[in-house]
C-alpha positions as CSV (number, residue, x, y, z in Angstrom):
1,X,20.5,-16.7,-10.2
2,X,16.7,-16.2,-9.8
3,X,14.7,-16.8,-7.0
4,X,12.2,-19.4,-7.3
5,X,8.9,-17.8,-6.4
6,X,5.8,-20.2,-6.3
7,X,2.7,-17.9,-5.5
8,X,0.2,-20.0,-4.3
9,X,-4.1,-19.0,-4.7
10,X,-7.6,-19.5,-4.7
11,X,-8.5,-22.6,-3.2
12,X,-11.7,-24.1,-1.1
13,X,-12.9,-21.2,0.1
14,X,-16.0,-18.7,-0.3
15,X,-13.1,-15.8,-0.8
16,X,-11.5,-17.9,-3.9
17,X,-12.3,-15.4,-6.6
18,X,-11.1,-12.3,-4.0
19,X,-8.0,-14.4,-3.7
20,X,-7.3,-15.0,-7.4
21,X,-7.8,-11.0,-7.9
22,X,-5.0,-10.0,-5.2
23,X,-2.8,-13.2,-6.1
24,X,-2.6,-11.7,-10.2
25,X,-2.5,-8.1,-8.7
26,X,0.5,-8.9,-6.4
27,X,2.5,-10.9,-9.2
28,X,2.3,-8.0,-11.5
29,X,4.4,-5.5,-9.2
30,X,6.8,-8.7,-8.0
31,X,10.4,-7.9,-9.3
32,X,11.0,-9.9,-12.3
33,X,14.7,-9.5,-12.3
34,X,14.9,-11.4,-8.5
35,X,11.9,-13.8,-8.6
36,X,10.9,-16.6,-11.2
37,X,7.7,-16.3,-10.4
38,X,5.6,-19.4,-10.7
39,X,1.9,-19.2,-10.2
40,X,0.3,-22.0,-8.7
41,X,-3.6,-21.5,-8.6
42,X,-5.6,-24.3,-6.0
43,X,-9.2,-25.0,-7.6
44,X,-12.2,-25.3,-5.7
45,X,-12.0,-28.9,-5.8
46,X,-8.2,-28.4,-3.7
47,X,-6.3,-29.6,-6.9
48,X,-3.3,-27.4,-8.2
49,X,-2.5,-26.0,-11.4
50,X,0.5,-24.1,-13.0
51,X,0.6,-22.4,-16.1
52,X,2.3,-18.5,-17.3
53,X,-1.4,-17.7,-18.3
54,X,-2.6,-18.0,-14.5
55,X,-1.1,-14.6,-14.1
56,X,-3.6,-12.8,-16.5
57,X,-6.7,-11.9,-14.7
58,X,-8.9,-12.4,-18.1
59,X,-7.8,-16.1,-18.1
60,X,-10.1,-16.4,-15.7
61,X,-13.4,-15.4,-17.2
62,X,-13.3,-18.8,-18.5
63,X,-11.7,-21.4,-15.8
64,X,-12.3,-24.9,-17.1
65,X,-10.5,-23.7,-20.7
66,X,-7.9,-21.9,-18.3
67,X,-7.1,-24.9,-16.5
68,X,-6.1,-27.4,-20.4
69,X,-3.7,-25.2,-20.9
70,X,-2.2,-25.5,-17.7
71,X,-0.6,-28.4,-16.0
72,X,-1.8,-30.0,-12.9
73,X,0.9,-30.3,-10.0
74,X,2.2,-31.4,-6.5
75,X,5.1,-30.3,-4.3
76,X,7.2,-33.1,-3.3
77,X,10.4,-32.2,-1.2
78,X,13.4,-34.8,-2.2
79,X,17.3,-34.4,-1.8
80,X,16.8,-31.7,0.8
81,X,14.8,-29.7,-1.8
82,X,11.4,-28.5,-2.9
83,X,9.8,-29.3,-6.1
84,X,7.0,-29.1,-8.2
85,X,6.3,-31.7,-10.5
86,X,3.7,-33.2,-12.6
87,X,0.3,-34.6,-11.0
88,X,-0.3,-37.1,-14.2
89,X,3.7,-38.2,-14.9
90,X,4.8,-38.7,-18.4
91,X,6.2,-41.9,-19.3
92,X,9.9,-40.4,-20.9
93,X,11.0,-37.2,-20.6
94,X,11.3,-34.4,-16.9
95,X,8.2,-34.1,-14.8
96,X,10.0,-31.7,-12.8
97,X,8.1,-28.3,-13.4
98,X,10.7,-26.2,-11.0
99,X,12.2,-26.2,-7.9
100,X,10.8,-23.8,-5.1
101,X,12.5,-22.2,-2.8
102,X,9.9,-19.7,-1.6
103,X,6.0,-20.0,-1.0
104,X,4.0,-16.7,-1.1
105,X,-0.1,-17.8,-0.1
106,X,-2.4,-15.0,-0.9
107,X,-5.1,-16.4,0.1
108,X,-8.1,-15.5,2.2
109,X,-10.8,-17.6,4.3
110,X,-11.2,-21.1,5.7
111,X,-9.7,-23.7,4.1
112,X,-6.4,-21.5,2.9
113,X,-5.7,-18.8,5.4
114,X,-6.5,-20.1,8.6
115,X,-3.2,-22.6,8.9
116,X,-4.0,-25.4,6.7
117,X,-2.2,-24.3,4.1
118,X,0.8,-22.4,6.1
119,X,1.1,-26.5,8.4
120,X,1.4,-28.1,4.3
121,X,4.0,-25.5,3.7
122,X,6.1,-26.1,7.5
123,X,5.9,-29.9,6.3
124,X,7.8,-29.2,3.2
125,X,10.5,-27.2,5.1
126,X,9.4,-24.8,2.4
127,X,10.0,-21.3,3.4
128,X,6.8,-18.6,3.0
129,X,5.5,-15.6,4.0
130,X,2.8,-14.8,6.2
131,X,1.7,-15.4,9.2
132,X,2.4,-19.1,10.8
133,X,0.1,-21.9,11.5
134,X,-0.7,-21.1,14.7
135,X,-1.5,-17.0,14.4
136,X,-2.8,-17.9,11.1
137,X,-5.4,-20.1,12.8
138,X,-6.3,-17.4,15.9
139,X,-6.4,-14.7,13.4
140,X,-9.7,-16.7,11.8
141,X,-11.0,-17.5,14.4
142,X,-13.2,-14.6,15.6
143,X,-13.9,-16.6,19.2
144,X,-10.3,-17.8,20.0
145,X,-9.0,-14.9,18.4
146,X,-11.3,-11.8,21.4
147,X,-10.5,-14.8,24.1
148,X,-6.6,-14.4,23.9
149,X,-7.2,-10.5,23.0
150,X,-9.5,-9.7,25.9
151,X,-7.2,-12.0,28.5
152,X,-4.5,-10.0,27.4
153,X,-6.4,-6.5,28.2
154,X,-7.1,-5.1,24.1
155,X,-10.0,-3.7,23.7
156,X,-12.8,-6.3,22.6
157,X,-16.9,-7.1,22.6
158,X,-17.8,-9.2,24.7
159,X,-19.5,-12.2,22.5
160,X,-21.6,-15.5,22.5
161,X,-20.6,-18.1,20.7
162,X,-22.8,-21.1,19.4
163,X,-22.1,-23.9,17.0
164,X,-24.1,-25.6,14.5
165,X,-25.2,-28.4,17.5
166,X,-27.3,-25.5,18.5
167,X,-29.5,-24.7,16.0
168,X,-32.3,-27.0,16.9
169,X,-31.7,-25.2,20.1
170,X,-32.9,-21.6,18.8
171,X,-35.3,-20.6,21.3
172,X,-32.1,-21.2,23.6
173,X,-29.8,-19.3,21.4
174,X,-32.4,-16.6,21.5
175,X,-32.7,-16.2,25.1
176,X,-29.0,-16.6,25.8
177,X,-28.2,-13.7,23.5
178,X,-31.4,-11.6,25.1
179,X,-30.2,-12.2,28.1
180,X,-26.6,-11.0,27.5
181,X,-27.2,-8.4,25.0
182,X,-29.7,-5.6,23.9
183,X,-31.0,-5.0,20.2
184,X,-29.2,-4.4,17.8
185,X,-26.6,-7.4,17.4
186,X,-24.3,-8.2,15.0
187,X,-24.2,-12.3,13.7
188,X,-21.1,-13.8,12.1
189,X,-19.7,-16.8,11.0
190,X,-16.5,-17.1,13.4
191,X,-14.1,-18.4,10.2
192,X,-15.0,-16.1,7.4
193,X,-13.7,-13.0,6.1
194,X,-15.1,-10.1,3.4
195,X,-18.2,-9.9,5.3
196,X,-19.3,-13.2,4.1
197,X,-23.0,-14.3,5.7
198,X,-22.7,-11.3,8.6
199,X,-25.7,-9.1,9.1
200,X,-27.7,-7.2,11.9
201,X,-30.3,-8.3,13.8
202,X,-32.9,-5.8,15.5
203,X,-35.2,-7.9,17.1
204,X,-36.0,-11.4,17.6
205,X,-37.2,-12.6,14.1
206,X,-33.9,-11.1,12.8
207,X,-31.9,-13.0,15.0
208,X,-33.4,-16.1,14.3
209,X,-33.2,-15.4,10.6
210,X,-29.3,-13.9,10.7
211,X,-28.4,-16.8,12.9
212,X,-29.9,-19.5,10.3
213,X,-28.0,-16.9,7.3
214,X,-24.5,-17.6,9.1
215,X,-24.7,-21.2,9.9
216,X,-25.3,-21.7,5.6
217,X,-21.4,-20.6,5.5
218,X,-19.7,-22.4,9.1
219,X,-20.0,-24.5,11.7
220,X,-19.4,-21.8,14.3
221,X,-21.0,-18.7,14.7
222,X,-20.5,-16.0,17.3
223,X,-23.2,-12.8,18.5
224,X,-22.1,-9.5,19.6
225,X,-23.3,-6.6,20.6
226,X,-23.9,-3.6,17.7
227,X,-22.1,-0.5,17.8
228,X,-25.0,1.5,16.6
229,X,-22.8,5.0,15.7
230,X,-20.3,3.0,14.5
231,X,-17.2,4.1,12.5
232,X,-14.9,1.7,11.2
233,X,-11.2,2.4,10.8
234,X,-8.2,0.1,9.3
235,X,-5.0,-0.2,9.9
236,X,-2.3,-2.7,8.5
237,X,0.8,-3.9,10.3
238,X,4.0,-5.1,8.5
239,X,6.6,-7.0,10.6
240,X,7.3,-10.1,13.0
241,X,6.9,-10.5,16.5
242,X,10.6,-8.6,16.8
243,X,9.4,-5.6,15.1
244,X,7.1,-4.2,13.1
245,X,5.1,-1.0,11.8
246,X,1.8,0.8,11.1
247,X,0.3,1.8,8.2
248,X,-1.7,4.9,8.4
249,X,-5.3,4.6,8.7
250,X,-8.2,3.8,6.5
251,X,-12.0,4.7,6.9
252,X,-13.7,2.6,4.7
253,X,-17.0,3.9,3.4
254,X,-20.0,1.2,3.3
255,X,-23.8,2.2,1.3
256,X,-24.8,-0.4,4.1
257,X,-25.1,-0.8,7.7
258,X,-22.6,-3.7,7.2
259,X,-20.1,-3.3,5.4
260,X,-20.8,-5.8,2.6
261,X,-18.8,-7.9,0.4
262,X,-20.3,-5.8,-2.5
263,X,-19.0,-2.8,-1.0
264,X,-15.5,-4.6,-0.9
265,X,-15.2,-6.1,-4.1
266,X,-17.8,-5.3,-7.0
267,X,-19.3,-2.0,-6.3
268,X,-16.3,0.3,-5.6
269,X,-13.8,2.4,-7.0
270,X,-13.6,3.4,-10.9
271,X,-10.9,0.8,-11.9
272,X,-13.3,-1.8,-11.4
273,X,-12.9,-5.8,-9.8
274,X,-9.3,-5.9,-11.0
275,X,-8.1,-3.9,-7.9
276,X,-9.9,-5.8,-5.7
277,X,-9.8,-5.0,-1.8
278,X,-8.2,-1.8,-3.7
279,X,-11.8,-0.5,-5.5
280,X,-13.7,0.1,-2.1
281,X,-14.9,3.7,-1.3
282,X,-12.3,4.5,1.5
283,X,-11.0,8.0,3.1
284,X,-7.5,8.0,3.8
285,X,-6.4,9.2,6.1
286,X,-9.4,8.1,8.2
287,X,-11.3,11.1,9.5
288,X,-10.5,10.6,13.4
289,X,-8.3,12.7,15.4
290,X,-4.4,12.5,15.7
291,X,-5.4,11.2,19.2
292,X,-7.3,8.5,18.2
293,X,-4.8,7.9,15.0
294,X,-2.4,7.4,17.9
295,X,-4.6,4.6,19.6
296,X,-4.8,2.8,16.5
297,X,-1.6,2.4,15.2
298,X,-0.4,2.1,18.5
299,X,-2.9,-1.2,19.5
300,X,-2.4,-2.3,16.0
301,X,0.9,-3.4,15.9
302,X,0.6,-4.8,19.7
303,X,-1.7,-6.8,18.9
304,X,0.3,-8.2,15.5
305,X,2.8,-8.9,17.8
306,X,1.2,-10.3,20.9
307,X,-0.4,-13.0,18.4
308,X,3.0,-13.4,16.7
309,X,1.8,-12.2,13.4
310,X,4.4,-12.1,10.3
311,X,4.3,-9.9,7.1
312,X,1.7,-7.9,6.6
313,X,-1.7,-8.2,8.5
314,X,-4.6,-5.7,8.8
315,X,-6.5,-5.0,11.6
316,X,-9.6,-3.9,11.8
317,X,-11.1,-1.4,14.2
318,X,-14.4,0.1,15.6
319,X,-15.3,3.4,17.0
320,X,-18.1,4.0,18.8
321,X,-19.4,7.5,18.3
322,X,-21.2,7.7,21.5
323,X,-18.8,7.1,23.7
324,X,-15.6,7.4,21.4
325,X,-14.2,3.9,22.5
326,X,-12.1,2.1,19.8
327,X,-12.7,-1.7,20.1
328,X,-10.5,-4.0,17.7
329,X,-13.2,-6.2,15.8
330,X,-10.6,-8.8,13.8
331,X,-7.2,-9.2,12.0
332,X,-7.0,-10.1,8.5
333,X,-3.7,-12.3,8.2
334,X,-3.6,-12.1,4.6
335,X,-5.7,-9.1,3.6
336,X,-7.4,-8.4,0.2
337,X,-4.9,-6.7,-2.1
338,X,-2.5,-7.4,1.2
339,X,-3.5,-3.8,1.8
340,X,-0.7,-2.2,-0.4
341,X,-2.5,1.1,-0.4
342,X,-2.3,1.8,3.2
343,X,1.4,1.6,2.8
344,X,1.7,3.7,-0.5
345,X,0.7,7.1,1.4
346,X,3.4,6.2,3.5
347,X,6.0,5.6,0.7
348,X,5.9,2.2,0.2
349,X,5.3,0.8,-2.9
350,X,4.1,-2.5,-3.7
351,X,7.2,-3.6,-5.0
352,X,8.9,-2.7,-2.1
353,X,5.9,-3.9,0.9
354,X,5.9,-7.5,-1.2
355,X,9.9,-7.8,-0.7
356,X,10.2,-7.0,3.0
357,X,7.0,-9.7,3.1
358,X,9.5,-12.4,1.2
359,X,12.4,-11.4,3.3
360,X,10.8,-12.0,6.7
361,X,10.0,-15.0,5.4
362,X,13.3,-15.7,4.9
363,X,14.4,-15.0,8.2
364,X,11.7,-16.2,10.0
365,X,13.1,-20.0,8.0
366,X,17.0,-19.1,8.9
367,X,15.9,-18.5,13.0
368,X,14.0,-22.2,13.0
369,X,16.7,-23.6,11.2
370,X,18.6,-23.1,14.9
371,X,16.1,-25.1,16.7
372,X,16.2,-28.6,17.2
373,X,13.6,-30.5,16.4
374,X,14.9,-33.9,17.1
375,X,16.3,-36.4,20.0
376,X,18.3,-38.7,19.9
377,X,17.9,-42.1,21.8
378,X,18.3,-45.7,21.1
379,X,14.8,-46.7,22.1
380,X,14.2,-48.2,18.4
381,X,17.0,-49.9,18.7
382,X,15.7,-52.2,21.4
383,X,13.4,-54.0,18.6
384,X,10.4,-56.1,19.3
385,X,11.0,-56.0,23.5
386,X,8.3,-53.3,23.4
387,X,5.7,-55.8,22.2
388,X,2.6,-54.9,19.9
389,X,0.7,-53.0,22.5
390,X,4.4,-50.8,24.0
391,X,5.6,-50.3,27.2
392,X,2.6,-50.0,30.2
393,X,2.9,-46.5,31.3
394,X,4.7,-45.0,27.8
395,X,3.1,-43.1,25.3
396,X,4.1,-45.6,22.9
């Protein structure tokens, strides 16, 4: 019997489109002869839709015609099991679409990636891959995410950090980053990914401008310090906190000083946007020494396994040029194309990286299942002696 394989994508997020690109991209090299797959695409507007055509990338040109002839749905867990059914029930007949007995997000950004979706999932008791709720949630958040780094001795930026309170506070902003930091700086959004509203600021007017840029996409920003000879190298991670493995390295190849979500997604390799994350100018291996190749793959998979990362994460990694430091600028919990083609240099196909991501899921579901997560008492069964405002000194 088939496996019951609900790929879940899009959703609120800035990264929706990149997400519908690696969602149809990963469900095309999913075994067919395990998984029923069943695509389940989250609109803009958070509602869910299901429907075979959701797994052809041209369906998408045209989304509102996409989504009537599709059918709206929820998951509802009932008899110990995970369904999904009908939004808008039918008076006679099933509104069971199909049980589920696996969850596969590939999703990226706020919204999606960063734990809101994975705690939905953990409420079902519906296993699925990824990282969990609380990595998910470090991993996108920039801030939280150096903090715990840092405290645990990786190699980080130091950064400041500012919320959306503070912008009729700029002169302060200003001077908190002059006095910290020398031109040029780097201004992100904490919670986005594919370089979404990041740019470089060289003097004051650019700060104030970049600053204004990143609070148009969140409510968080943080400011670091630029690594002016700056070389950017990649590397993915597949595993769990027990154990896990490096890809080999990327150097991705930007026409900017950023590297821009253009560079990612539209302007890359000769395939075009169907490959997504896969189209971006990239050497690989990454031209650094075996030394440095070392470092990389080496902090890489500490680091997925100090913030209890599971399936496949990339991280993301700067070199300075001038001093030949390595710093680790983020991790990508779900990465764009779930960077299958770090692993294929390696030997890994696709096929094969997406079912060890389906079978850690698995286990990571079998080793909660020994946990308890309830205790028994009889405090319920004392009634109404509580009263309407509990016992003084209970949390009740």
């Amino acid at each position: 019997m088939k496996i019951n394989l609900a790929v879940l994508f899009g959703g609120k997020s800035v990264e929706h489109e990149v997400s519908v690109i690696s969602a149809v991209q990963a469900m095309a090299s999913m075994n067919k002869e395990k998984y029923n797959i069943i695509p389940v695409y989250m609109t803009k507007d958070s509602e869910f839709y299901t429907g075979e055509k959701l797994m052809d990338i041209n369906s998408f040109k045209d989304i509102p015609a996409l989504l009537k002839e599709c059918t709206e749905c929820v998951f509802v867990r009932s008899e110990g099991k995970v369904h999904i059914i009908r939004q808008k029930m039918k008076k006679f007949g099933s509104n069971l679409i199909s049980e589920v007995d696996v969850a596969f997000p590939i999703v990226h950004g706020t919204n999606v990636e960063d734990g809101a979706l994975q705690g939905y999932l953990q409420t079902l008791d519906l296993p699925y891959v990824g990282c969990d709720v609380l990595s998910s949630a470090v991993g996108m958040d920039k801030f939280v995410m150096k903090i715990l780094l840092k405290d645990a001795g990786f190699p980080v930026l130091d950064c400041c950090r500012f919320s959306s309170f503070d912008m009729d506070k700029m002169d302060d902003i200003i001077s908190q980053v002059e006095g910290k930091f020398s031109y040029p700086v780097i201004v992100k959004p904490i919670n986005l990914g594919s370089s979404v509203g990041i740019s470089k600021a060289s003097d004051r007017r650019g700060l104030e401008k970049s600053v204004e840029e990143a609070f148009e996409f969140a409510d968080r920003i943080l400011i670091e310090p630029a690594v002016v000879q700056l070389k950017e190298i990649n590397c993915a991670v597949c595993g769990d906190s027990e154990s896990a493995e490096a890809s080999v390295c990327e150097e991705p190849v930007q026409q900017d000083e950023i590297l821009s979500y253009k560079d990612k997604y539209v302007g890359g390799g000769k395939s075009g946007g169907s490959k997504g994350m896969a189209t971006l100018k990239r050497k690989i291996p990454a031209d650094i020494t075996p030394e440095q190749e070392e470092t990389v793959r080496r902090t890489a998979v500490e680091a997925f396994r100090y913030l209890g990362c599971c399936g496949v994460a990339r991280i993301d990694f700067m070199l300075d040029k001038a001093t030949q430091k390595i710093y680790i600028n983020e991790i990508n919990t779900i990465p764009g194309s779930l960077a299958f083609y770090l692993w294929e240099p390696k030997g890994v196909k696709y096929p094969e990286l997406l079912e060890r991501m389906i079978q850690l899921a698995l286990k990571r579901h079998r080793q909660a299942a020994k946990i308890s997560y309830t205790f028994e008492t009889n405090i319920l069964s004392m009634g109404g002696s509580f009263g309407a405002k509990g016992s003084k000194g209970s949390k009740i």
